[in-house]
N, C-alpha and C positions, 0 to 999 in steps of 0.2 A: 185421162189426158186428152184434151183437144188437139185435133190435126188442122193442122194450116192447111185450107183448101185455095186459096184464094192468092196472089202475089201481091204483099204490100210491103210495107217496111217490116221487120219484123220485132224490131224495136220502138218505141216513143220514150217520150220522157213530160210527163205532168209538171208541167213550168210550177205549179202551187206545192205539189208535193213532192217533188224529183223523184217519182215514184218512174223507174223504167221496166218498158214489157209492153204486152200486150194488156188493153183494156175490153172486158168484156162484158156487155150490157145486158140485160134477161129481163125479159117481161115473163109475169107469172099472173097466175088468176088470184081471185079470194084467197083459194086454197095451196096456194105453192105450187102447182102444176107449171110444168116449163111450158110457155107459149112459143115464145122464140127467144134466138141470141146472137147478137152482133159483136163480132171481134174484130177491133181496129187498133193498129198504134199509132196509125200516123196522120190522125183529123182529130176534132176538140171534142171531148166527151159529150156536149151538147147536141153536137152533130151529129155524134152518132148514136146516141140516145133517141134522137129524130129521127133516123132509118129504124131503130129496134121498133118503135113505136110504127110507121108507117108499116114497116113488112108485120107485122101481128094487126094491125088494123085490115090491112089486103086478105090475111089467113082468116080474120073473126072481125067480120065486119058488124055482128050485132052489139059491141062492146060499147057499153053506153056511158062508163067512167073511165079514167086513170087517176092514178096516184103516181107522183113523185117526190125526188128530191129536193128541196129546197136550193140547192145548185145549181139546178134546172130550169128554175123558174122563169125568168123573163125571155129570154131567146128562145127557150120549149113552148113558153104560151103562145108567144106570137106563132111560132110555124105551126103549132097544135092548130091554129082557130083560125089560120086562111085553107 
């Protein structure tokens, strides 16, 4: 069980999928290893896909790919590549 470290909303709600809770984002290596993880309810899954990405790039700055979502795609590449 994860502990809410932080003060946010502690609910959201996925306008696509009325999915309500907490969304949580995991960057992992090749091999499934946990790099890092962002848990937000209350900003757009893009966004915070964007910080999971930025704090695991700060922790392993030799990472020389990503892979993602297809959900991701245009709003993740732009902020990816400035």
């Amino acid at each position: 069980m994860l502990k809410q470290l932080a003060k946010h909303k502690t609910e959201g709600c996925d306008g696509g999928k009325k999915v309500k809770g907490r969304k949580r984002h995991t960057v992992v290596d090749t091999l499934g290893s946990l790099l890092t993880v962002v848990v937000y309810a209350d900003i757009h899954d893009t966004k915070s896909s964007i910080l999971a990405f930025t704090k695991a790039l700060d922790t392993y700055p030799n990472m020389k790919a990503i892979s993602a979502d297809t959900g991701y795609r245009k709003t993740f590449e732009e902020q990816v590549q400035e």
